[in-house]
C-alpha positions in Angstrom: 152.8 -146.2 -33.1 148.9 -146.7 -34.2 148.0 -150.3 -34.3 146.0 -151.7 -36.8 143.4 -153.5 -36.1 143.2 -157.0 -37.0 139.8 -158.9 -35.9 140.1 -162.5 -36.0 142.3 -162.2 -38.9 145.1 -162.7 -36.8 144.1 -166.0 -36.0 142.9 -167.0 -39.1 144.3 -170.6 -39.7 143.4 -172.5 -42.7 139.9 -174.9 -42.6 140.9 -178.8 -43.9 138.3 -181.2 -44.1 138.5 -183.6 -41.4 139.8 -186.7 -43.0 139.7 -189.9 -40.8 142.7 -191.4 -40.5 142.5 -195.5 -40.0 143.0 -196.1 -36.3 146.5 -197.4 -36.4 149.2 -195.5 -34.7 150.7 -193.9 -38.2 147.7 -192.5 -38.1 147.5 -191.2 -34.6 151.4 -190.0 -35.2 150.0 -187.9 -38.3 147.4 -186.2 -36.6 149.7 -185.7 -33.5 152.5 -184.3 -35.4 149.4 -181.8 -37.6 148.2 -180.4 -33.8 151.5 -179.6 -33.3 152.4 -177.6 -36.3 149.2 -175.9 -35.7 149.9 -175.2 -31.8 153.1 -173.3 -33.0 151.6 -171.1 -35.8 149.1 -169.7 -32.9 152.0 -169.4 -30.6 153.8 -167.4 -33.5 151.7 -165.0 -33.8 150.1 -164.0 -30.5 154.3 -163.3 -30.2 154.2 -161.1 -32.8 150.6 -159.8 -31.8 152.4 -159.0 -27.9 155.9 -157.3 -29.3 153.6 -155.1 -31.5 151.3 -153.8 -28.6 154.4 -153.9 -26.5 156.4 -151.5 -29.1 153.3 -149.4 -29.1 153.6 -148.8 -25.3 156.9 -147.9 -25.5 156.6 -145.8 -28.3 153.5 -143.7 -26.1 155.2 -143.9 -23.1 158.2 -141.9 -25.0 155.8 -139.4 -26.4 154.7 -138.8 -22.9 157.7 -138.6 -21.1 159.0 -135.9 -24.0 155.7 -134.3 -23.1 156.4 -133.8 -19.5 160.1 -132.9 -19.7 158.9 -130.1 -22.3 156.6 -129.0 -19.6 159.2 -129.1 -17.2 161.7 -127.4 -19.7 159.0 -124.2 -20.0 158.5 -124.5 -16.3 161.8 -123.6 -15.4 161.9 -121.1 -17.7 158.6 -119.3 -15.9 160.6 -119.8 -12.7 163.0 -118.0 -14.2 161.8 -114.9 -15.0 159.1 -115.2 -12.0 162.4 -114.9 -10.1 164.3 -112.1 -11.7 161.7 -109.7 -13.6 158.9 -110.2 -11.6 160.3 -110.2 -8.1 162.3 -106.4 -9.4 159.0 -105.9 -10.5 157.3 -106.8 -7.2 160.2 -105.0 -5.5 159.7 -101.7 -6.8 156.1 -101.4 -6.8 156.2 -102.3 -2.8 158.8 -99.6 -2.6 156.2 -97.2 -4.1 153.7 -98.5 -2.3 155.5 -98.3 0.8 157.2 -94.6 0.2 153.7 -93.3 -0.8 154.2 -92.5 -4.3 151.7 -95.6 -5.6 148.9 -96.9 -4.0 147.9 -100.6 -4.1 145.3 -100.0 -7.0 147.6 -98.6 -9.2 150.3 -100.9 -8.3 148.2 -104.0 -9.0 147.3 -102.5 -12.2 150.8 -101.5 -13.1 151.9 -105.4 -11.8 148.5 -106.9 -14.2 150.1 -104.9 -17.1 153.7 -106.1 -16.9 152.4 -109.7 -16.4 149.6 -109.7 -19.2 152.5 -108.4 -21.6 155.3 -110.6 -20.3 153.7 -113.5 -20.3 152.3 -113.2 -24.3 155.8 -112.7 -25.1 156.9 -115.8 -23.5 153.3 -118.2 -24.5 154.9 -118.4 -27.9 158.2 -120.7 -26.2 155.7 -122.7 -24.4 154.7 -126.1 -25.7 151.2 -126.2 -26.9 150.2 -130.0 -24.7 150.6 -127.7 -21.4 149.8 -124.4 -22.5 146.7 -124.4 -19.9 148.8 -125.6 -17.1 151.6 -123.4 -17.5 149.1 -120.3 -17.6 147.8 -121.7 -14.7 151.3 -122.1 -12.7 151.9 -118.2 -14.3 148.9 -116.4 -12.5 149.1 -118.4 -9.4 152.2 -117.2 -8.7 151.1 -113.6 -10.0 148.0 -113.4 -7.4 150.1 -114.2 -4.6 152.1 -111.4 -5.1 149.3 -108.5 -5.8 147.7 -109.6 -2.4 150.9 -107.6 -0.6 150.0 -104.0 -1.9 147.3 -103.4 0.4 148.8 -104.1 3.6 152.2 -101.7 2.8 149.2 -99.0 1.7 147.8 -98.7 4.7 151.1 -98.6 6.5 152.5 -96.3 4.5 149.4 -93.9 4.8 149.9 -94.3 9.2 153.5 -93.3 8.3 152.3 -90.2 5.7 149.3 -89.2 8.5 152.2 -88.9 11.1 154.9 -87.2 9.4 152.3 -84.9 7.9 151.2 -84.5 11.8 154.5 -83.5 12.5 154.5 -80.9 9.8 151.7 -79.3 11.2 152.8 -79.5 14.4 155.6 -76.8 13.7 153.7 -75.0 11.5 151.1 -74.4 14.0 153.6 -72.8 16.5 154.0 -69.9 13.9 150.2 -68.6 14.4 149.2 -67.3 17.6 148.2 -69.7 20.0 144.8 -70.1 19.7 144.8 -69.8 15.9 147.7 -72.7 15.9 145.2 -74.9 18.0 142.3 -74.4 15.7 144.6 -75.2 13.0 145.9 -77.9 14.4 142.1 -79.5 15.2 140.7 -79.1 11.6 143.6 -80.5 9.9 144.3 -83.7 12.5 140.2 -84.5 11.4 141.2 -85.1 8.2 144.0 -87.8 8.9 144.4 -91.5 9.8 145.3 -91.3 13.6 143.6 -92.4 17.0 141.7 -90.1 18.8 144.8 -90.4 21.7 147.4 -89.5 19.5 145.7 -86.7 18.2 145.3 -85.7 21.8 148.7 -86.4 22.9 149.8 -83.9 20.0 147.8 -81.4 20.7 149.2 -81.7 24.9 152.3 -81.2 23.0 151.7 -78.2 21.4 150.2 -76.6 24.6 153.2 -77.5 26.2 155.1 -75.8 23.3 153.6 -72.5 23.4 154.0 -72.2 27.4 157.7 -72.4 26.9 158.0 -70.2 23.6 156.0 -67.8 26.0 158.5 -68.3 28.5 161.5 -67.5 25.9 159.8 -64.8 24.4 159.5 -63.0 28.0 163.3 -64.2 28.6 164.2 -62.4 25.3 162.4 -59.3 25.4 163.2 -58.6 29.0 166.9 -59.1 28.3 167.0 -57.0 25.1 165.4 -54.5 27.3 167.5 -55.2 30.3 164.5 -55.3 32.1 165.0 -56.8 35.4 160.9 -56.3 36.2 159.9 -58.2 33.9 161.6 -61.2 34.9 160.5 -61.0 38.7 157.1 -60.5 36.9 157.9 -64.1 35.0 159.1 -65.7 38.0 155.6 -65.0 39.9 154.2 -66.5 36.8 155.9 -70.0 36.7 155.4 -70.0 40.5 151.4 -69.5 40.3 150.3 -72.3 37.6 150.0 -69.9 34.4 151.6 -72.8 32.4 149.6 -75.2 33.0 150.8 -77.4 30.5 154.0 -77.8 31.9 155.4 -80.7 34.3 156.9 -80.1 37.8 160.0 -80.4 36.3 159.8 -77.9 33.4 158.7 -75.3 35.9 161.8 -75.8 37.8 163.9 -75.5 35.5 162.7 -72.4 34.1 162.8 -70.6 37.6 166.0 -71.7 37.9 166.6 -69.8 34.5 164.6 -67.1 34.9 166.8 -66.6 38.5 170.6 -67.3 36.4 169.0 -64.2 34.0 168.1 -62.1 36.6 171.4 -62.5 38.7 173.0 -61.9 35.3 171.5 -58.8 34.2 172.2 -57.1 37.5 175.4 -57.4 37.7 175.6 -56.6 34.0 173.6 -53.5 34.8 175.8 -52.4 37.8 178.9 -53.1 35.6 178.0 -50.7 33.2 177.0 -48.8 35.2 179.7 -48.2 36.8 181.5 -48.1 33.2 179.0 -45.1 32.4 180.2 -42.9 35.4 184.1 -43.9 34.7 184.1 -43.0 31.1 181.6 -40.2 31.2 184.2 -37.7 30.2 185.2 -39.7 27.4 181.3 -39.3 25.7 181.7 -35.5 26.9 185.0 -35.5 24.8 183.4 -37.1 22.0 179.9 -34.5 22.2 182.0 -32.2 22.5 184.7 -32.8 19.0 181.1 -33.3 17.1 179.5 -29.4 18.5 182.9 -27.9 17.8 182.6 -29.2 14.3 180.0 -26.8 14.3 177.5 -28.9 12.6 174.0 -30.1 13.9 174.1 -33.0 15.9 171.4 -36.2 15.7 168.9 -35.8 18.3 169.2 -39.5 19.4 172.7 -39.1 19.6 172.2 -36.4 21.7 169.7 -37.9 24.2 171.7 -40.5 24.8 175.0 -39.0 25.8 172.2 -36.7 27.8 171.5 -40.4 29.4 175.6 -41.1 29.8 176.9 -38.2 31.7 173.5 -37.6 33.6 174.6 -37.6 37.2 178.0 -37.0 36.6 180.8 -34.2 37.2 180.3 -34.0 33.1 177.1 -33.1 33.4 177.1 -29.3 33.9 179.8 -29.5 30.5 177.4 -31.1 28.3 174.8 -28.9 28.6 176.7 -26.2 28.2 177.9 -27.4 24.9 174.2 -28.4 23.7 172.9 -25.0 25.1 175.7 -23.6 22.2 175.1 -25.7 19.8 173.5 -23.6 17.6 175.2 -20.6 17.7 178.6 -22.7 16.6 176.7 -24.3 13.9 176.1 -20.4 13.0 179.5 -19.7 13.5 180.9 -22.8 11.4 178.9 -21.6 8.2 180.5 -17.7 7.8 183.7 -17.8 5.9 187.0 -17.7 7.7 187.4 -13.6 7.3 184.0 -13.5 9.1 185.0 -15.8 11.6 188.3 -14.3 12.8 186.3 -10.5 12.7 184.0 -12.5 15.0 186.5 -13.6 17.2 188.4 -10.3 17.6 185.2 -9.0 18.8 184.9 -11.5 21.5 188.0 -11.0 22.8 187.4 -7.2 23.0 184.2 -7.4 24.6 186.2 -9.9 27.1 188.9 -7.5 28.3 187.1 -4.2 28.2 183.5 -5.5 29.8 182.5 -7.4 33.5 181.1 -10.6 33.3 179.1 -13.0 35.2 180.4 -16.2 33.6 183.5 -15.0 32.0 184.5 -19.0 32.6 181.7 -19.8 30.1 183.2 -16.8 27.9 186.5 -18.1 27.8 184.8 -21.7 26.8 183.0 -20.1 23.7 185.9 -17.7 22.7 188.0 -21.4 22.5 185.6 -23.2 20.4 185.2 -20.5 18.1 188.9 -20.6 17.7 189.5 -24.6 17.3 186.2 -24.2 14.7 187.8 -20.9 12.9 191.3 -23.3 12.7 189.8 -26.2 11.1 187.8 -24.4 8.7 190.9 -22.7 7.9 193.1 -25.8 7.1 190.5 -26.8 5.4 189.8 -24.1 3.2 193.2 -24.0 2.2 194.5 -27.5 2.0 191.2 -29.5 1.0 188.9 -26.4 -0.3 186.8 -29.4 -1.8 186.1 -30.8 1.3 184.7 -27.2 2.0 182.3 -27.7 -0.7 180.9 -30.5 0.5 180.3 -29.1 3.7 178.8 -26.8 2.6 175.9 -29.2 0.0 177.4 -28.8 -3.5 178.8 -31.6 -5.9 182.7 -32.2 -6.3 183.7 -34.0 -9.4 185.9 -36.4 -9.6 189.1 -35.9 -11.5 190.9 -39.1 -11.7 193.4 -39.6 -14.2 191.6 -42.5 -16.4 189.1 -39.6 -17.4 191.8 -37.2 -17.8 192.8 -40.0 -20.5 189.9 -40.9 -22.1 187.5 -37.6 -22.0 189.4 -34.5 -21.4 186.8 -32.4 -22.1 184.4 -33.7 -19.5 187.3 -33.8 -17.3 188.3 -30.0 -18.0 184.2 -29.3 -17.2 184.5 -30.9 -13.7 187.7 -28.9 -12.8 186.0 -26.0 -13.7 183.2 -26.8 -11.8 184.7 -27.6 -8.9 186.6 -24.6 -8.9 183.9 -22.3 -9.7 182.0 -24.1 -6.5 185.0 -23.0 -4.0 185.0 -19.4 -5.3 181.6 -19.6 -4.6 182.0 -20.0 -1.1 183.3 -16.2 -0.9 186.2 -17.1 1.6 189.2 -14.8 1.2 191.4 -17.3 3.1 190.1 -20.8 0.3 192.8 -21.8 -1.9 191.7 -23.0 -5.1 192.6 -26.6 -5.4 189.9 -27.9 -8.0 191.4 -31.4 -8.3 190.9 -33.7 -4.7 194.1 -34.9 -2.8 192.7 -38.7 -3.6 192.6 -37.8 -7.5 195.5 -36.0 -7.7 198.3 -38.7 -8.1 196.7 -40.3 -11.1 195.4 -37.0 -12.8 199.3 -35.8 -12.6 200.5 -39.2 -13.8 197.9 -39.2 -16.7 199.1 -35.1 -17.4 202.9 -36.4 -17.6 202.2 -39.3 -19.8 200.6 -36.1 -22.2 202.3 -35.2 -25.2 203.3 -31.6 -25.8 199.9 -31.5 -28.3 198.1 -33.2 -25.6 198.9 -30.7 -23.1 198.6 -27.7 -25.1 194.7 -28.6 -25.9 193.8 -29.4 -22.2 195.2 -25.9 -21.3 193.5 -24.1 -24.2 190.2 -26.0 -23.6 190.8 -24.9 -20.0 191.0 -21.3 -21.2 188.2 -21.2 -23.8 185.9 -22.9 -21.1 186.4 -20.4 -18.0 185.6 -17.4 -21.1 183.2 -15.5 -19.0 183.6 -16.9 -15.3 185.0 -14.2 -13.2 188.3 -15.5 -12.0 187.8 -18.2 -14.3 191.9 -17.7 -15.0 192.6 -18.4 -11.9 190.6 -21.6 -11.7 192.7 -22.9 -14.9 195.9 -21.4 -13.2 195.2 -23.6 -9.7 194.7 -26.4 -12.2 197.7 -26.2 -14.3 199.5 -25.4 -11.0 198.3 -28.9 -9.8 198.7 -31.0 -12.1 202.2 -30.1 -12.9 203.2 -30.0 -9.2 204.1 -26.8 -8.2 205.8 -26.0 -12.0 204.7 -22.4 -12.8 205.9 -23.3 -16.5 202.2 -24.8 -17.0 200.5 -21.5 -15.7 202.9 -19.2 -17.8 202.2 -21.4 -20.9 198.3 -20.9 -20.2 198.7 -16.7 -19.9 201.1 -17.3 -23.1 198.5 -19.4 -25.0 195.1 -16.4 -23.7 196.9 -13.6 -24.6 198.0 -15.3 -27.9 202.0 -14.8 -27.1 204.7 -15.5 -29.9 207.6 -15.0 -31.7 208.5 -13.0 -34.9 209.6 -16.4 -35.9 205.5 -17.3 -35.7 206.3 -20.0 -32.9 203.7 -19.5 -30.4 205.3 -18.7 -26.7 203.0 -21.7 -25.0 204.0 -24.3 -27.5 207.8 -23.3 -26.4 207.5 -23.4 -23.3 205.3 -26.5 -22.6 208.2 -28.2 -25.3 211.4 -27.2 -24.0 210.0 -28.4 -20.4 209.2 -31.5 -21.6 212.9 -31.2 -23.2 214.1 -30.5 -19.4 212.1 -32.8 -17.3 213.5 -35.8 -20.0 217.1 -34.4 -20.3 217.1 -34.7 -23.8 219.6 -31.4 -24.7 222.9 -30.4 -23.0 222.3 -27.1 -21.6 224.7 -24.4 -20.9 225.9 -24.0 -17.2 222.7 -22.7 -15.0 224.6 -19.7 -13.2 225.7 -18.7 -16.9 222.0 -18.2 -18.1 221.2 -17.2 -15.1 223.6 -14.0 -15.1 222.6 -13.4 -18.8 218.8 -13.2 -17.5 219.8 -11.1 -14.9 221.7 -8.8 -16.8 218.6 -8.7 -19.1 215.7 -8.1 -16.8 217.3 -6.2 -14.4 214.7 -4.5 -11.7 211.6 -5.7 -14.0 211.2 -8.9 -11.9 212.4 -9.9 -8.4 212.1 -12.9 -5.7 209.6 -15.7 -6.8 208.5 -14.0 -10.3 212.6 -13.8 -11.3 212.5 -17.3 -10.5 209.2 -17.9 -12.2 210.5 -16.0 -15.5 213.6 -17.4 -15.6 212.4 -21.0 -16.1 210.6 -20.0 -18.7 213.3 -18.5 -20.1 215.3 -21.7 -19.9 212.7 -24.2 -21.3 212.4 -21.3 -24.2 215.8 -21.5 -24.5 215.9 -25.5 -24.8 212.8 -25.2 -27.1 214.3 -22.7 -29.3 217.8 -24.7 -29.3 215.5 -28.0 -30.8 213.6 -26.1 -33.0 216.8 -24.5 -34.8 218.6 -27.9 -34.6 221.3 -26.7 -32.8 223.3 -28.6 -29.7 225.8 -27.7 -27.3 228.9 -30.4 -27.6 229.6 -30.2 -23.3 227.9 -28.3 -20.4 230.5 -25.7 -20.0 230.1 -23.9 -23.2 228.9 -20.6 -23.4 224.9 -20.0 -24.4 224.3 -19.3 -27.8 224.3 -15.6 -28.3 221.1 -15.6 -31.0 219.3 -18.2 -29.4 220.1 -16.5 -25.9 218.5 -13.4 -27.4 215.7 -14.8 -28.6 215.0 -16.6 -25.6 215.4 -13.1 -23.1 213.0 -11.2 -25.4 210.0 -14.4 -25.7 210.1 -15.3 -21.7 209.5 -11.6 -21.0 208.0 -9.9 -24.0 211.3 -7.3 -24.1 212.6 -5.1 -21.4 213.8 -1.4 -22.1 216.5 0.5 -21.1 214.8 4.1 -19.5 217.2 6.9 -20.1 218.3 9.4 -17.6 219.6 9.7 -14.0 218.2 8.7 -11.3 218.3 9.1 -8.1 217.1 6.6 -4.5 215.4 8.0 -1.0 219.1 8.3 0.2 220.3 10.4 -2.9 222.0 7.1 -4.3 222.4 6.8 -8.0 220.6 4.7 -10.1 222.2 2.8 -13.2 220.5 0.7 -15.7 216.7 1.3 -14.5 214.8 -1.0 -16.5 211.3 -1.1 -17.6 209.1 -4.2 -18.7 207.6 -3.6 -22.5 204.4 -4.7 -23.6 204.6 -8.1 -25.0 206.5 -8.0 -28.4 206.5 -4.0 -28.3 210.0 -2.5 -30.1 212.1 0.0 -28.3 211.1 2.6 -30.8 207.4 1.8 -30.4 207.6 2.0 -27.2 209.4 5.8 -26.5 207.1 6.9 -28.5 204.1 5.8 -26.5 206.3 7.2 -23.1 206.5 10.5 -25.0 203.3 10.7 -25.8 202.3 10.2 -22.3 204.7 12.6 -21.1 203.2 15.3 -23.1 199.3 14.7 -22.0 200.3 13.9 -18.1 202.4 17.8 -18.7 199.5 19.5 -20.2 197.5 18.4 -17.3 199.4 18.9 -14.5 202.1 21.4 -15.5 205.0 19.5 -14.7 207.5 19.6 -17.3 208.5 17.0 -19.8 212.1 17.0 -18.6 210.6 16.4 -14.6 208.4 13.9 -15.6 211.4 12.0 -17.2 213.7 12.2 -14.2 210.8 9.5 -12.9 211.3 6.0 -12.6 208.7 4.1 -14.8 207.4 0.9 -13.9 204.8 -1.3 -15.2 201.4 -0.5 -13.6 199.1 -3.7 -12.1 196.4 -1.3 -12.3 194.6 -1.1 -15.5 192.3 1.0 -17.5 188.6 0.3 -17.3 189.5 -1.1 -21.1 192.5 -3.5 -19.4 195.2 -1.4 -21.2 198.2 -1.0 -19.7 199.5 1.8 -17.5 202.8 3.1 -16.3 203.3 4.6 -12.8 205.8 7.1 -12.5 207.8 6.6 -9.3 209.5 8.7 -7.4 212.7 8.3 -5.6 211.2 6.7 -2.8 209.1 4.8 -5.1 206.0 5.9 -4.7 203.7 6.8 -8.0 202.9 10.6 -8.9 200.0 11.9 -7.7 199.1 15.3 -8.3 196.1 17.0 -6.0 194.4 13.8 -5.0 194.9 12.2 -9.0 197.3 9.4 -9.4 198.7 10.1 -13.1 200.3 7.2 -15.4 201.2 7.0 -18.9 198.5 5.0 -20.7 199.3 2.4 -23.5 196.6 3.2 -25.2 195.1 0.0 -27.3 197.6 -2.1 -26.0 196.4 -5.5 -23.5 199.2 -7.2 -22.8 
């Protein structure tokens, strides 16, 4: 607390005159006693004057110590975050320092920044009496730390400098040597090392390259199997050419180079010794590829030249390479050619001498083995053939079959026209590959009657104008419904435009009622009962596999015609119905007619019931009439009578005019068609295609 001054008012006393008091002792008691009271008044108040300066010392030494423990208080608080931020701080930034990433500059700028802003947030929490002091206590602590940067620089950059010397170490190896030494050289200048480790790196690297030159000899020679060039190594490591390698190195190389060497020859003798044993076995092997009668690789060649060399094989394989060619000539003529050419070889061997009738014999066999695989293959994989031979074969799977018929019906016909372009009598057409087959029948099954009826007429409309093109539809159809002649006999139905009076188109019938069959969706009559009635009906028109052929038309006509009419058989054993029957024998063979007369067979037998296939949908009536019309021309021309001519069998010609009409041979009774001076004579059909 301030204290107010108080001069010598603080002693002030009051001034009395002096009054002489008689010299008696009341008057020396009077003056005794006044002293007094004026000795205690002065006492009084120096008291007073020492508790108020006493009060004031307290009351300052309070303000001070309040002072100090503020101090104190803010102090602590520095130490505080001196300790936690600042040492993180101080921690990462040596970290950087140390990995590289921050040099000491940048860190002592980064560590000035952090502090500068730290500290103004805290200044405003320090007490204002030791603001000085506590700046003060703040930056001494922060120098002492921004004198460590420098020292983890400059080991970081020794550490950088070495691993970067490293780096270059290896790269250097990837240059030719001299190059990688040069390399090495300029960029060890440029980095913080002493002049001895710089040299002791680049000892190193000589060193490296003399053994990568040793393993690079090592390698090539044993890729090579070349036993020379290691003897030639060995000289080397024995004669100081790497130079850079210790005593010990060297010895341990010509111990390897030695293990290699031993190695290799008895590898070498090994196989060797494998070459001679299976010589025959490459000679077996040469000798399946030239009978495939296709060119061989010239490496491949040369080197089972290399394996049988020496051998008992030897004389073999050059036979078979001397013939080569001429197989390879042989393999590309079709199979007709092929057997004509074989014939001839085997003629010329039994009726000529010959020198090497052994080597004969060898080339008559090859030619045989080469004629027998072409020929299996021209039958049972004709697409195979048409590889062979350079052109594309489609594929045919059964997901196209689904999804574009028409580009699936292109590639059949395709493929098919490619086999007949081979010209081989023997090919059979198979337009759809074995490995397609499967899925293309599966996808042709899954087809509904409408379904199937489009593929065969798009089929048909597309092979317009390709010669055989019917048969290239036929082999399909023929495929895809696995062997069922049904399919083909609804495609001739469907070109020639066959029906009924009824106006139901014959192919519709047919592919429906065997779809009706296949499911087992009618009962049918007893087989050997429609098979009597079909034989009673055709008669001598059809026999073997086109009486089989007809009559399952017949039946899934039969089936078809049974649906259409809504009619049903109540059990198996009941007796064909006798419209439906009829209608079915005249739609599955276009009518048959009963010729009139008596005839007669090569041993003077009688003849009943000779029958004679119509044109398709051609009355009875319609049809005499042609025959007598043709009886009458073929008379006029040849002067045999009407009544002669009629005592001849007639049968249904597979020659045609040049117009495709049908014709009727006349047979005798030994069969055999009339021909008069050199001219064979039938009854034309004038008009009439099918």
């Amino acid at each position: 607390m301030p204290r107010i001054p108080m001069g010598n008012l603080g002693n002030a006393m009051p001034q009395v005159e002096r009054i002489r008091m008689p010299e008696n002792q009341s008057g020396q008691m009077i003056a005794s006693a006044l002293q007094n009271v004026s000795q205690v008044a002065g006492q009084r108040a120096q008291e007073k004057d020492r508790q108020q300066q006493q009060a004031e010392i307290t009351a300052k030494n309070i303000e001070l110590y309040n002072n100090d423990l503020a101090e104190k208080e803010a102090k602590v608080k520095l130490d505080d975050v001196l300790t936690t931020e600042m040492s993180e701080q101080v921690t990462r930034l040596k970290n950087d320092v140390s990995n590289g990433s921050m040099t000491a500059d940048a860190a002592n700028q980064d560590f000035k920044t952090w502090s500068d802003q730290r500290y103004k947030e805290l200044e405003t929490e320090m007490p204002g009496h030791a603001q000085q002091n506590l700046k003060n206590y703040w930056s001494s602590n922060i120098n002492q730390q921004t004198a460590s940067f420098l020292p983890l620089q400059l080991r970081a950059d020794v550490q950088k400098g070495t691993v970067l010397a490293d780096r270059m170490s290896e790269i250097a190896t990837r240059y030719d040597r001299a190059k990688g030494r040069e390399y090495l050289e300029s960029n060890f200048a440029t980095l913080n090392l002493s002049e001895a480790d710089k040299q002791s790196r680049l000892y190193t690297y000589e060193s490296v390259r003399d053994q990568l030159s040793i393993d690079d000899r090592i390698t090539v020679a044993l890729q090579g199997k070349d036993v020379a060039s290691l003897h030639g190594l060995l000289t080397d490591l024995g004669s100081n050419k790497f130079g850079y390698l210790d005593g010990k190195q060297i010895q341990q190389n010509k111990d390897r180079v030695l293990s290699r060497i031993d190695a290799l020859d008895t590898q070498l003798k090994a196989e060797e010794n494998k070459r001679v044993s299976e010589a025959g076995k490459y000679l077996n092997e040469y000798k399946s590829n030239v009978l495939t009668g296709r060119a061989q690789d010239k490496d491949y060649e040369a080197n089972v030249a290399q394996l049988v060399a020496g051998t008992e094989h030897e004389s073999e394989f050059k036979f078979l390479q001397q013939q080569s060619v001429n197989f390879q000539k042989f393999a590309n003529k079709s199979t007709p050619e092929q057997q004509a050419l074989i014939n001839a070889q085997k003629a010329k061997m039994k009726n000529s001498s010959s020198a090497s009738a052994a080597d004969d014999e060898k080339v008559l066999n090859a030619y045989e083995s080469i004629y027998r695989d072409k020929l299996q293959t021209v039958k049972d994989n004709p697409n195979q053939a048409v590889r062979e031979a350079g052109l594309k074969v489609n594929e045919l799977g059964g997901m196209l079959l689904k999804t574009d018929a028409a580009g699936w019906i292109d590639g059949a016909i395709d493929n098919g026209t490619s086999q007949l372009a081979l010209k081989d009598a023997n090919i059979k057409l198979k337009p759809i590959s074995a490995e397609d087959l499967p899925e293309a029948k599966k996808a042709f099954d899954d087809m509904s009657v409408d379904q199937k009826l489009n593929l065969i007429g798009g089929m048909i409309n597309k092979t317009k104008g390709i010669k055989n093109g019917a048969s290239i539809w036929g082999a399909t159809l023929g495929q895809l419904g696995a062997g069922d002649q049904n399919y083909i006999a609804a495609g001739l139905a469907k070109m020639n435009g066959y029906g009924s009076t009824a106006g139901r188109p014959l192919a519709t019938s047919i592919i429906n009622g065997t779809q009706i069959l296949k499911n087992k969706q009618l009962v049918m009559p007893k087989d050997a009962e429609l098979k009597a009635a079909f034989n009673a009906y055709a008669g001598n028109t059809v026999t073997g596999t086109t009486s089989n052929n007809m009559y399952n038309v017949f039946r899934a006509v039969y089936a078809d015609t049974m649906e259409a009419r809504n009619l049903q058989h109540s059990k198996a054993d009941e007796p064909p119905n006798p419209e439906v029957l009829k209608f079915a024998l005249a739609s599955a063979t276009g009518g048959v007619h009963q010729q009139k007369g008596a005839f007669t067979n090569y041993a003077g037998g009688k003849l009943k019931d000779w029958k004679v296939s119509m044109p398709y949908g051609m009355t009875d009536d319609a049809f005499e009439n042609r025959l007598d019309a043709g009886y009458s021309a073929i008379s006029s021309s040849t002067g045999i009578s009407e009544a002669e001519l009629k005592t001849l069998r007639l049968r249904q010609s597979s020659s045609r005019t040049k117009s495709g009409e049908l014709q009727y041979d006349l047979l005798d009774e030994r069969g055999k068609p009339l021909v008069v001076k050199g001219v064979a004579w039938r009854i034309k059909m004038n008009g009439v295609t099918r």
